[in-house]
PDB file of N, CA, C and O in Angstrom:
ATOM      1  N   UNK A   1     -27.885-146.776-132.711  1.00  0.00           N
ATOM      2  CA  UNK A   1     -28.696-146.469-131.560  1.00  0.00           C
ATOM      3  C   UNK A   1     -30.000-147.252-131.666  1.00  0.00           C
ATOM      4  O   UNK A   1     -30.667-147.419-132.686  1.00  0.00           O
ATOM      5  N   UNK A   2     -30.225-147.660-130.553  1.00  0.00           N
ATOM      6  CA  UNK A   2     -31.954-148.304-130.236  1.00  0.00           C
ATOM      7  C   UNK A   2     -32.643-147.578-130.801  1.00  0.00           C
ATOM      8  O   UNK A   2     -32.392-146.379-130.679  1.00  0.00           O
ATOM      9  N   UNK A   3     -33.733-147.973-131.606  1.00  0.00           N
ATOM     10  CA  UNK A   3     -35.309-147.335-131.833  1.00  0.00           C
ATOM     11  C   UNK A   3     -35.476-147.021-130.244  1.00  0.00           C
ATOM     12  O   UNK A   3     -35.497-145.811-130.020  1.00  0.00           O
ATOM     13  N   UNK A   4     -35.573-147.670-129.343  1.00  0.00           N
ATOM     14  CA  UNK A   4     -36.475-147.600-128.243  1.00  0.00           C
ATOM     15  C   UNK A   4     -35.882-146.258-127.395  1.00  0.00           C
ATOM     16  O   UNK A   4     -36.522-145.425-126.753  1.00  0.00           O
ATOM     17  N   UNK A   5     -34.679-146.338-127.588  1.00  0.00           N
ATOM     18  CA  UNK A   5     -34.249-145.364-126.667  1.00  0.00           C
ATOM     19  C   UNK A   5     -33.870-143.950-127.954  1.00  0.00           C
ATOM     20  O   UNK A   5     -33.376-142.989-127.364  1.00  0.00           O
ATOM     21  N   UNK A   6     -33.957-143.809-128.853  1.00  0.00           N
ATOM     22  CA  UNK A   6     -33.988-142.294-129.747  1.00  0.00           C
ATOM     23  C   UNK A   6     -35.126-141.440-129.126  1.00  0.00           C
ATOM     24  O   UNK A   6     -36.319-141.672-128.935  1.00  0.00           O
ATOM     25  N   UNK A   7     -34.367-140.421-128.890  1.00  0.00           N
ATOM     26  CA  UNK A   7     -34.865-139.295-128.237  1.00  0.00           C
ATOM     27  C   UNK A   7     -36.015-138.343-129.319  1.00  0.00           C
ATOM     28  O   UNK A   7     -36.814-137.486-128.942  1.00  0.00           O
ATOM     29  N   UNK A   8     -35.801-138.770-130.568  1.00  0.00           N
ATOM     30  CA  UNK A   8     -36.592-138.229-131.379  1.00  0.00           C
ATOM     31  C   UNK A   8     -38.556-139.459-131.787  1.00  0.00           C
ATOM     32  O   UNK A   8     -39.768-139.276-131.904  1.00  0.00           O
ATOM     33  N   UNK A   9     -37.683-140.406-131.818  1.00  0.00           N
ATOM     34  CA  UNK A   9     -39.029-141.204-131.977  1.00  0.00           C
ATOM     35  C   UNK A   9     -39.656-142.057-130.569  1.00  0.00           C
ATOM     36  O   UNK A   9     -40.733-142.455-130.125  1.00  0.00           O
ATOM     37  N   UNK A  10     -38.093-142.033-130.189  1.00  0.00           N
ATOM     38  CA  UNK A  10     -39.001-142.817-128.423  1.00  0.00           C
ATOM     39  C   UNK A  10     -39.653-142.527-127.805  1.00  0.00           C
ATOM     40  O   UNK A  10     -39.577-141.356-127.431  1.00  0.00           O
ATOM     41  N   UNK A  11     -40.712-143.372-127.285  1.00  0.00           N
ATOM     42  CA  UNK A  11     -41.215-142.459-125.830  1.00  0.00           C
ATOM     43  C   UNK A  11     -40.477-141.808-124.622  1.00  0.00           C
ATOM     44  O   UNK A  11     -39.248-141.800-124.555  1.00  0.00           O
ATOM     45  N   UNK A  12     -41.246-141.289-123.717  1.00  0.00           N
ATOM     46  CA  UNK A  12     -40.945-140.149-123.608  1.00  0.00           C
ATOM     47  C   UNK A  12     -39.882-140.877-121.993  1.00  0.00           C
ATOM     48  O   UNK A  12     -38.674-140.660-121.907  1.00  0.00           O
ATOM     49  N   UNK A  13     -40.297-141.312-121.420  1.00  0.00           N
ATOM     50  CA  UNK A  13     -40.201-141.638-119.964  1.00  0.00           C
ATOM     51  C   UNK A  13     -38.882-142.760-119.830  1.00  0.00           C
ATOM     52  O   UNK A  13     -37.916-142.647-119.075  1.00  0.00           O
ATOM     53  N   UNK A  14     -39.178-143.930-120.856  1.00  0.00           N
ATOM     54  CA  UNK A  14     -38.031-144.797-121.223  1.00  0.00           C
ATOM     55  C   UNK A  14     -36.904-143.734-122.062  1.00  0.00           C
ATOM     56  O   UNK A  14     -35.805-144.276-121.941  1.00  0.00           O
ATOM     57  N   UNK A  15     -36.795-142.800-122.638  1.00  0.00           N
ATOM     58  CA  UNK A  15     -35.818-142.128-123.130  1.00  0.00           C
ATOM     59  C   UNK A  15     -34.941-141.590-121.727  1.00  0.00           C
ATOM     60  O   UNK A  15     -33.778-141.762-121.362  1.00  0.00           O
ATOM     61  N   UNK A  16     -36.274-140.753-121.068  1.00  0.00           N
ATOM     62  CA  UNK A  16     -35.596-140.028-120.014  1.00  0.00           C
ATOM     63  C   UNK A  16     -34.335-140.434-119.142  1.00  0.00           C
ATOM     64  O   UNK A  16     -33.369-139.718-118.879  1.00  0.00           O
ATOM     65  N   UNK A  17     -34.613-142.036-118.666  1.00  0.00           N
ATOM     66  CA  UNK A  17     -34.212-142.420-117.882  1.00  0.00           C
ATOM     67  C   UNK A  17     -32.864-142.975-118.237  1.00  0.00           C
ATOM     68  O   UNK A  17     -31.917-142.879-117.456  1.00  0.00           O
ATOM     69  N   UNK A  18     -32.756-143.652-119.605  1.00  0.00           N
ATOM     70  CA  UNK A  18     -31.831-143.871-120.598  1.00  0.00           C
ATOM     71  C   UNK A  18     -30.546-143.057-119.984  1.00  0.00           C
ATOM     72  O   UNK A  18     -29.563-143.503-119.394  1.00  0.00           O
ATOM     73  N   UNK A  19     -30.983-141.354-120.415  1.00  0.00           N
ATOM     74  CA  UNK A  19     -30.121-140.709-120.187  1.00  0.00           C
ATOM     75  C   UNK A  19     -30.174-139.713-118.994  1.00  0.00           C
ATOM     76  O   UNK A  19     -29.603-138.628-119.103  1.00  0.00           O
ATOM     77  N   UNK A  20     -30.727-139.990-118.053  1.00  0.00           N
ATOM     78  CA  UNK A  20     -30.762-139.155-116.460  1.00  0.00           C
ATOM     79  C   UNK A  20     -30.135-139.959-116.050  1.00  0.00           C
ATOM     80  O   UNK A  20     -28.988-139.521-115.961  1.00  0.00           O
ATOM     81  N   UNK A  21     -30.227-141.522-115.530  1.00  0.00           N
ATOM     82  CA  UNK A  21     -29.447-142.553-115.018  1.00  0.00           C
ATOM     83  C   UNK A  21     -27.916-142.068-114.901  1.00  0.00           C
ATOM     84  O   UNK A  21     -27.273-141.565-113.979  1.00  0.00           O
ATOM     85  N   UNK A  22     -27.647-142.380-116.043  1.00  0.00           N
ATOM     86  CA  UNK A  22     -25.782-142.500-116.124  1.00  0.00           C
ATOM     87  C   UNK A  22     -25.618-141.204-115.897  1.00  0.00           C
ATOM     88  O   UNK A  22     -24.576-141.157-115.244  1.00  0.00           O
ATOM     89  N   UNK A  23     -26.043-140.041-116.049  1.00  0.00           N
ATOM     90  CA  UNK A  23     -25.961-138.552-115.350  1.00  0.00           C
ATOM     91  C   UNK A  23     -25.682-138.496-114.462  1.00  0.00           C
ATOM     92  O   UNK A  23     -24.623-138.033-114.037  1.00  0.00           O
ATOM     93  N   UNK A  24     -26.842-139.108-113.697  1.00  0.00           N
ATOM     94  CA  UNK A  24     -26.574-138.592-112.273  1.00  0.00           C
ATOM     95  C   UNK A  24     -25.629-139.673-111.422  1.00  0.00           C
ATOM     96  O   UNK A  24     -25.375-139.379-110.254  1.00  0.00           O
ATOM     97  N   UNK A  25     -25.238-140.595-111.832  1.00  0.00           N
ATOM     98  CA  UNK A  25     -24.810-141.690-111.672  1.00  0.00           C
ATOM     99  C   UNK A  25     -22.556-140.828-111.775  1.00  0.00           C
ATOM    100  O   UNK A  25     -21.476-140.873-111.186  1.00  0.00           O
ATOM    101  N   UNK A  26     -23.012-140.427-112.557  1.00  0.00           N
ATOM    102  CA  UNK A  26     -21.712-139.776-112.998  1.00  0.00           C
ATOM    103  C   UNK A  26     -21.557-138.484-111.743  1.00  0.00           C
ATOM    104  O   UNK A  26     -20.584-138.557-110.992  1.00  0.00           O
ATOM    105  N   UNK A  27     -22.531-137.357-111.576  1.00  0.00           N
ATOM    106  CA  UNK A  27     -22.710-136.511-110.897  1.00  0.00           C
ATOM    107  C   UNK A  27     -22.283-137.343-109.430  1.00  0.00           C
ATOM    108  O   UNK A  27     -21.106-137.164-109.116  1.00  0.00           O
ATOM    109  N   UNK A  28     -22.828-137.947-108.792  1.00  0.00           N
ATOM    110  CA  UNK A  28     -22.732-138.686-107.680  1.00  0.00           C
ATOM    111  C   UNK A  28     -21.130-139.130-107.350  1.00  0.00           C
ATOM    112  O   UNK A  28     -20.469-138.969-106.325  1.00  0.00           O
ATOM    113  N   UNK A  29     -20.799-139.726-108.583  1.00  0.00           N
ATOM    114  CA  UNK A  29     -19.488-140.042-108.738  1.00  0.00           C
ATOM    115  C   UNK A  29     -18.508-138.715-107.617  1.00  0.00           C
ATOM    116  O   UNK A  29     -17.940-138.690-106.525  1.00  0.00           O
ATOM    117  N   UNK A  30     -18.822-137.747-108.805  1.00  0.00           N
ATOM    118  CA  UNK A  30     -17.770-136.403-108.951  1.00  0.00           C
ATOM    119  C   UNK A  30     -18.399-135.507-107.874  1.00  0.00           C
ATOM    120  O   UNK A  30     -18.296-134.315-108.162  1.00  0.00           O
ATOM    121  N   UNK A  31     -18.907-135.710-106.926  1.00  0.00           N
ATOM    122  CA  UNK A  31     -19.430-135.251-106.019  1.00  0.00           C
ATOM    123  C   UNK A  31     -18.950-135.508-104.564  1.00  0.00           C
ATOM    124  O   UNK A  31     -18.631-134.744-103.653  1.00  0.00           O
ATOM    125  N   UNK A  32     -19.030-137.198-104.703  1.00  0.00           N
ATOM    126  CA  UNK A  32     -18.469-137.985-103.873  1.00  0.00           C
ATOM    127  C   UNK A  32     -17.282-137.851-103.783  1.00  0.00           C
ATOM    128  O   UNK A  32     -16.966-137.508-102.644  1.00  0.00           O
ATOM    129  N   UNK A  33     -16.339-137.976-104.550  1.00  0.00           N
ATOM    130  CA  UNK A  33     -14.726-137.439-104.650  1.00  0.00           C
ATOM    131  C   UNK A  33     -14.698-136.356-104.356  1.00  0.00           C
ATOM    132  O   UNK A  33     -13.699-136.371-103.638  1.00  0.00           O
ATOM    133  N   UNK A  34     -15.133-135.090-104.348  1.00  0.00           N
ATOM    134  CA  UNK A  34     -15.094-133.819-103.931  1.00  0.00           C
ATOM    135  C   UNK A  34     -14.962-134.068-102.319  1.00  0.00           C
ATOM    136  O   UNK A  34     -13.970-133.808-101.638  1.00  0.00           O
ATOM    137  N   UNK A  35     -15.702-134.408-102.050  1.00  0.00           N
ATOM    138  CA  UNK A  35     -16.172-134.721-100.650  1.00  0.00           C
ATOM    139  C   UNK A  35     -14.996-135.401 -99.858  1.00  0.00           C
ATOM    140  O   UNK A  35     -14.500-134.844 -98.879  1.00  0.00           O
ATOM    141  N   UNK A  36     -14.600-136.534-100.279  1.00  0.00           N
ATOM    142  CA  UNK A  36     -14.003-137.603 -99.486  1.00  0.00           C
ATOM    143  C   UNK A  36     -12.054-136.448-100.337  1.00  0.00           C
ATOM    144  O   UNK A  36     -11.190-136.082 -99.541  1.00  0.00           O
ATOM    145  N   UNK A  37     -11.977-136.303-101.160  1.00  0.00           N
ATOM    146  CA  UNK A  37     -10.914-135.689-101.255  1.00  0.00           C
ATOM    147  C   UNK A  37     -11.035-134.396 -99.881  1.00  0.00           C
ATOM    148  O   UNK A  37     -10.011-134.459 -99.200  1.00  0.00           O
ATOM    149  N   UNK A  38     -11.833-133.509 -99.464  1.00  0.00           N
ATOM    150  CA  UNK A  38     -12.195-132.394 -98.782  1.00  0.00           C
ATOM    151  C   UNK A  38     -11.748-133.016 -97.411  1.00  0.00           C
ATOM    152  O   UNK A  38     -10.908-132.422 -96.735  1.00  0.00           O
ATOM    153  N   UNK A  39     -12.458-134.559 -96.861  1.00  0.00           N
ATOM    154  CA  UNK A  39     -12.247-135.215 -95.614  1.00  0.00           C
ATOM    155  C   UNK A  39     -10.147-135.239 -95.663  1.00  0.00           C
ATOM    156  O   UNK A  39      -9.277-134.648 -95.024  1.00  0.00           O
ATOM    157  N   UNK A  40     -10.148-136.013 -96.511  1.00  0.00           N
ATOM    158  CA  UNK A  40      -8.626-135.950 -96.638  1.00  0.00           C
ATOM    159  C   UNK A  40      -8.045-134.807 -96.430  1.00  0.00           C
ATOM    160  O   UNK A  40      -7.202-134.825 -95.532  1.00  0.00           O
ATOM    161  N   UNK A  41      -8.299-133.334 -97.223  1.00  0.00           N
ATOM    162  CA  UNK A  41      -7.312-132.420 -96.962  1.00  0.00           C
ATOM    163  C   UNK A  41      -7.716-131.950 -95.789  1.00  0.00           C
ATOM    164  O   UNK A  41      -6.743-132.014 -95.037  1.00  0.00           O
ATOM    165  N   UNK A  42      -8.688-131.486 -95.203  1.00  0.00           N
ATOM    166  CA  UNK A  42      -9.437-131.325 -93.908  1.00  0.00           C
ATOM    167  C   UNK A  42      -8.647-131.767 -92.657  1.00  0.00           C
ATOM    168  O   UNK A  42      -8.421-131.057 -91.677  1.00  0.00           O
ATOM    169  N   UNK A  43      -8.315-132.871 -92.812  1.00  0.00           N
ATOM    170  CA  UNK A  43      -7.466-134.009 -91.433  1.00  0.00           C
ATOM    171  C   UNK A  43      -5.913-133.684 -91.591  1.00  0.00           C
ATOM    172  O   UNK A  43      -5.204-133.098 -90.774  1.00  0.00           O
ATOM    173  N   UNK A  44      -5.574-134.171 -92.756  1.00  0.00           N
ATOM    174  CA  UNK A  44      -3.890-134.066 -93.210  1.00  0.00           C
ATOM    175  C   UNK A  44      -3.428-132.900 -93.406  1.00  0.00           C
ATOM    176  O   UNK A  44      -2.358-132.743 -92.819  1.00  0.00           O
ATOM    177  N   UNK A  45      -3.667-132.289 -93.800  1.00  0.00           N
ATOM    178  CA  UNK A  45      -2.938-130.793 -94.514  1.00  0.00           C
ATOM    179  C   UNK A  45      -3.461-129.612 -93.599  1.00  0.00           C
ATOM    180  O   UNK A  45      -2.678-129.003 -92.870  1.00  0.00           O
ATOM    181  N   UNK A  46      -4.764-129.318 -93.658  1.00  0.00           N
ATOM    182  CA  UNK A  46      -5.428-128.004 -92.602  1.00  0.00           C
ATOM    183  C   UNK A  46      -6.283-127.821 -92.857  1.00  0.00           C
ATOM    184  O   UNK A  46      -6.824-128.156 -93.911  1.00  0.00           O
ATOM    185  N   UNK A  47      -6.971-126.886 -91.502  1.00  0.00           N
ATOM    186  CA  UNK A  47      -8.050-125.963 -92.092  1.00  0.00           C
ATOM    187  C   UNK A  47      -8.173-124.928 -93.001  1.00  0.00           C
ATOM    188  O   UNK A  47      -9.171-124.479 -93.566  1.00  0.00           O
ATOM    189  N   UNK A  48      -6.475-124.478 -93.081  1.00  0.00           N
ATOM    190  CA  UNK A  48      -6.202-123.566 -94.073  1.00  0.00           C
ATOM    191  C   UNK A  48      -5.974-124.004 -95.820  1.00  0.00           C
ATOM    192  O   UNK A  48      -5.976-123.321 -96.844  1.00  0.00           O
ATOM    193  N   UNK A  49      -5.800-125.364 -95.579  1.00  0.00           N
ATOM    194  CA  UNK A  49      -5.683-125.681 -96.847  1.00  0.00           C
ATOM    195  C   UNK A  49      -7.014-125.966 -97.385  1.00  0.00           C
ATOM    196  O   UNK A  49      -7.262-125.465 -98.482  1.00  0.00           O
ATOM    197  N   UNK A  50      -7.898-126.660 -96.833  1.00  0.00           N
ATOM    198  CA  UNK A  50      -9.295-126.404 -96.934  1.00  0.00           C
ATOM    199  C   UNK A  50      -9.912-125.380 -97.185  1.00  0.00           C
ATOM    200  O   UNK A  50     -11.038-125.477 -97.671  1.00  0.00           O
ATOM    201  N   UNK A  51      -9.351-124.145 -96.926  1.00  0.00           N
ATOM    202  CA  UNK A  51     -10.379-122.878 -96.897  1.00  0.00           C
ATOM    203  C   UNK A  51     -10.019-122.767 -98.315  1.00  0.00           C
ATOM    204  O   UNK A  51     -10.785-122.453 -99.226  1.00  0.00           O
ATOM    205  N   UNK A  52      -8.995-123.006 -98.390  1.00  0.00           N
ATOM    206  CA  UNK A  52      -8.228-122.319 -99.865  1.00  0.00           C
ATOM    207  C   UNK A  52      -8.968-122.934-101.101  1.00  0.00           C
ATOM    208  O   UNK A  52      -9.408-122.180-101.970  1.00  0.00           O
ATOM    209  N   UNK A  53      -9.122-124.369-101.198  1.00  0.00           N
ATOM    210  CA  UNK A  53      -9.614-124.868-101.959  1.00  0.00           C
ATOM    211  C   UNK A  53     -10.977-124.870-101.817  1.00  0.00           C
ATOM    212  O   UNK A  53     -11.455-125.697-102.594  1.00  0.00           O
ATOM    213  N   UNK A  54     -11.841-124.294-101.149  1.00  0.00           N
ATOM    214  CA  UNK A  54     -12.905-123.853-101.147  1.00  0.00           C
ATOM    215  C   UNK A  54     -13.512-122.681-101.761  1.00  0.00           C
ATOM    216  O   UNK A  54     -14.524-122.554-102.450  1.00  0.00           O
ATOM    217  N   UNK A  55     -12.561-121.785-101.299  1.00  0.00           N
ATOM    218  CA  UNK A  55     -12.662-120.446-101.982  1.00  0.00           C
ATOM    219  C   UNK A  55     -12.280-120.606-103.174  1.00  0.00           C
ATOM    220  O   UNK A  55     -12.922-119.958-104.000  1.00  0.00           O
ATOM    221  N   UNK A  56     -10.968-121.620-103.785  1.00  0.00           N
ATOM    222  CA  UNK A  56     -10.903-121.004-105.767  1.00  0.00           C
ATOM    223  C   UNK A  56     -11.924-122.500-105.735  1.00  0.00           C
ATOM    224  O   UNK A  56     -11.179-123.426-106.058  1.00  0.00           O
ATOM    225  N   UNK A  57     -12.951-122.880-105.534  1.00  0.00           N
ATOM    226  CA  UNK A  57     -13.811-123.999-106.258  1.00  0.00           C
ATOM    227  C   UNK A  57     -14.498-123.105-107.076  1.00  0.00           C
ATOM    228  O   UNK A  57     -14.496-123.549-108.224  1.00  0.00           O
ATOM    229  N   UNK A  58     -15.087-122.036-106.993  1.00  0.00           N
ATOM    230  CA  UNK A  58     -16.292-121.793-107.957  1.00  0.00           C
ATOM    231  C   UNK A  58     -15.773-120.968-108.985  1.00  0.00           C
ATOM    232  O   UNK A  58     -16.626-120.582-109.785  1.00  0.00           O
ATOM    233  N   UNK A  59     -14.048-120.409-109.283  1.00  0.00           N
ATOM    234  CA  UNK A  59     -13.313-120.225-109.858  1.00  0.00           C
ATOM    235  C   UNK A  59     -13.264-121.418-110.722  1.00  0.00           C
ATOM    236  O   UNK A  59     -13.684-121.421-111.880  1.00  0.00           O
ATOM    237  N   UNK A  60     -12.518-122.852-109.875  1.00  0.00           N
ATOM    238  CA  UNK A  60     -12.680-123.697-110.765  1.00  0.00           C
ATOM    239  C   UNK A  60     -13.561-124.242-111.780  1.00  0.00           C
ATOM    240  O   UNK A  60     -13.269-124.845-112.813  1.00  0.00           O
ATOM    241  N   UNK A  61     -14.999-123.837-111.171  1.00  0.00           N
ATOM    242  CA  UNK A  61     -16.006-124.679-111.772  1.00  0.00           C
ATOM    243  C   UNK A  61     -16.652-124.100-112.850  1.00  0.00           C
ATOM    244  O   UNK A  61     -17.431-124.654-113.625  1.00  0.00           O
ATOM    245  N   UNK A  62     -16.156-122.573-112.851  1.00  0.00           N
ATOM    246  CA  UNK A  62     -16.393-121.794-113.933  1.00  0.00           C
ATOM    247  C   UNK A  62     -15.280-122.034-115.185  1.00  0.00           C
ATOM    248  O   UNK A  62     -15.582-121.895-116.370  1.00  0.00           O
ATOM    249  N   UNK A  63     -14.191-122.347-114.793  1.00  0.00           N
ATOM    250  CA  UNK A  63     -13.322-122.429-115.915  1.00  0.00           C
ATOM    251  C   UNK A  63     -13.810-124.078-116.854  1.00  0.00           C
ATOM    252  O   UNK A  63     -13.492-124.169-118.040  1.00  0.00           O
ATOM    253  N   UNK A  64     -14.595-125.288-116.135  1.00  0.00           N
ATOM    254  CA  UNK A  64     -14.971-125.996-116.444  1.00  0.00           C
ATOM    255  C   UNK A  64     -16.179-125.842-117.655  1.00  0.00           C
ATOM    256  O   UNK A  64     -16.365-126.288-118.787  1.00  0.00           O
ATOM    257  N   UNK A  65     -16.924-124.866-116.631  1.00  0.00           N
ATOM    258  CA  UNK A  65     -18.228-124.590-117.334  1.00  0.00           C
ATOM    259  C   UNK A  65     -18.177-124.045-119.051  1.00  0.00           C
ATOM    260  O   UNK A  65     -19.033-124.435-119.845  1.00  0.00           O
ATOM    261  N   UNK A  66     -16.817-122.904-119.553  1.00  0.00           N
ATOM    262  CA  UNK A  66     -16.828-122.612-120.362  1.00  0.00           C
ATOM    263  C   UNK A  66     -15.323-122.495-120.770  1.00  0.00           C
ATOM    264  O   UNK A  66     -14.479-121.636-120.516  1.00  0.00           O
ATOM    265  N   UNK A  67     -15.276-123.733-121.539  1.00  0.00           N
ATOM    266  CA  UNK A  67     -13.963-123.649-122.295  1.00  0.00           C
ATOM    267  C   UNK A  67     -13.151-123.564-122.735  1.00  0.00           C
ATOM    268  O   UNK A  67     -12.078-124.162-122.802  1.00  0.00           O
ATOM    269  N   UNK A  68     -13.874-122.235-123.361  1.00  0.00           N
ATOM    270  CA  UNK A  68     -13.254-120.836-124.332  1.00  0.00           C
ATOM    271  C   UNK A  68     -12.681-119.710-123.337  1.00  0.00           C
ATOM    272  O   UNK A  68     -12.167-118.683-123.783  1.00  0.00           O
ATOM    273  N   UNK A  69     -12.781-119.926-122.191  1.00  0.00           N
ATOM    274  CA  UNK A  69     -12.696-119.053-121.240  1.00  0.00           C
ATOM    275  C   UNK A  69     -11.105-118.635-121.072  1.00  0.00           C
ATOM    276  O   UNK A  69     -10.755-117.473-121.275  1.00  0.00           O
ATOM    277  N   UNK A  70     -10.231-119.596-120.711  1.00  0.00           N
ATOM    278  CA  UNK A  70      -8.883-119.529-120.710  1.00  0.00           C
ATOM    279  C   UNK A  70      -7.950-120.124-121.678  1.00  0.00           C
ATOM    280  O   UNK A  70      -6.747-120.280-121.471  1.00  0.00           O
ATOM    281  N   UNK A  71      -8.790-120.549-123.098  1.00  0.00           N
ATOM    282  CA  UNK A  71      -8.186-120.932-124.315  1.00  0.00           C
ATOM    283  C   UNK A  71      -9.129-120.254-125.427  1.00  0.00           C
ATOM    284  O   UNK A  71     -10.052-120.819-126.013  1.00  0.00           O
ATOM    285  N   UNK A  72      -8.585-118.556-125.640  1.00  0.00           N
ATOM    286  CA  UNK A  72      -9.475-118.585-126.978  1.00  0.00           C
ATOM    287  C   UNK A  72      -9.094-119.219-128.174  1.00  0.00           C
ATOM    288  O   UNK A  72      -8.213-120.074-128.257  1.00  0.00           O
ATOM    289  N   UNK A  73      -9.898-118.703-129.261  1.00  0.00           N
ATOM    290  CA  UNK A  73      -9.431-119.008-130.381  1.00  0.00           C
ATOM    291  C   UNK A  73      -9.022-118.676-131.144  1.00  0.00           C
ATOM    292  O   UNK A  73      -8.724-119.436-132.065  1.00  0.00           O
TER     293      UNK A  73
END
Protein backbone atom coordinates (compact mmCIF):
# COMPACT_ATOMS: atom_id res chain seq x y z
CA UNK A 1 0.00 0.00 0.00
CA UNK A 2 0.97 3.78 -0.70
CA UNK A 3 2.40 5.82 2.23
CA UNK A 4 0.19 8.50 0.73
CA UNK A 5 -2.93 6.85 0.72
CA UNK A 6 -2.62 4.67 4.48
CA UNK A 7 -5.38 5.56 6.38
CA UNK A 8 -3.28 5.46 9.47
CA UNK A 9 -0.38 7.87 8.52
CA UNK A 10 -2.02 9.74 5.52
CA UNK A 11 -3.61 12.77 5.42
CA UNK A 12 -6.76 13.11 5.96
CA UNK A 13 -8.73 14.37 2.71
CA UNK A 14 -6.37 12.50 0.03
CA UNK A 15 -7.17 9.21 2.08
CA UNK A 16 -10.85 10.03 2.04
CA UNK A 17 -11.29 10.22 -1.41
CA UNK A 18 -8.97 7.19 -2.16
CA UNK A 19 -11.67 5.29 -0.67
CA UNK A 20 -15.24 7.24 -1.07
CA UNK A 21 -14.53 7.37 -4.92
CA UNK A 22 -14.65 3.66 -5.86
CA UNK A 23 -17.64 3.43 -3.17
CA UNK A 24 -19.74 5.36 -4.47
CA UNK A 25 -18.71 4.66 -7.86
CA UNK A 26 -19.69 1.01 -7.04
CA UNK A 27 -23.03 2.22 -5.18
CA UNK A 28 -24.06 4.09 -8.43
CA UNK A 29 -23.24 1.03 -10.28
CA UNK A 30 -25.77 -1.24 -8.12
CA UNK A 31 -28.25 1.31 -8.01
CA UNK A 32 -28.39 1.94 -11.56
CA UNK A 33 -29.09 -1.78 -12.32
CA UNK A 34 -31.78 -1.80 -9.77
CA UNK A 35 -33.38 0.78 -11.63
CA UNK A 36 -33.00 -0.06 -15.31
CA UNK A 37 -33.65 -3.91 -14.26
CA UNK A 38 -37.21 -2.28 -12.45
CA UNK A 39 -37.80 -0.29 -16.15
CA UNK A 40 -37.49 -3.78 -17.71
CA UNK A 41 -39.77 -5.73 -15.41
CA UNK A 42 -42.18 -2.70 -15.20
CA UNK A 43 -42.85 -2.82 -19.30
CA UNK A 44 -42.39 -6.73 -19.95
CA UNK A 45 -43.69 -8.75 -17.21
CA UNK A 46 -46.22 -6.23 -15.00
CA UNK A 47 -47.21 -4.09 -12.60
CA UNK A 48 -47.69 -7.04 -10.56
CA UNK A 49 -44.45 -8.35 -11.01
CA UNK A 50 -43.03 -5.10 -10.01
CA UNK A 51 -44.98 -4.79 -6.90
CA UNK A 52 -43.66 -8.10 -5.89
CA UNK A 53 -40.18 -7.36 -6.22
CA UNK A 54 -40.59 -4.31 -4.47
CA UNK A 55 -42.14 -5.53 -1.57
CA UNK A 56 -39.43 -8.66 -0.84
CA UNK A 57 -36.47 -5.79 -1.67
CA UNK A 58 -35.96 -4.79 1.89
CA UNK A 59 -36.27 -8.54 2.78
CA UNK A 60 -33.60 -8.86 0.33
CA UNK A 61 -31.41 -6.22 1.47
CA UNK A 62 -31.50 -7.39 4.90
CA UNK A 63 -30.40 -10.85 4.12
CA UNK A 64 -27.38 -8.98 2.35
CA UNK A 65 -26.78 -6.80 5.22
CA UNK A 66 -26.11 -9.75 7.65
CA UNK A 67 -24.75 -12.93 6.63
CA UNK A 68 -25.16 -14.99 9.49
CA UNK A 69 -28.71 -14.41 9.07
CA UNK A 70 -29.76 -17.42 6.86
CA UNK A 71 -26.38 -19.39 7.29
CA UNK A 72 -25.54 -19.89 10.94
CA UNK A 73 -22.77 -21.38 12.29
Amino acid sequence: MSHQYDPITGKVIPVFFHYAVPSVIGMLAATSAGVIDGIFVGNFVGASALAAINISMPAFADSWSDPGLFCPH
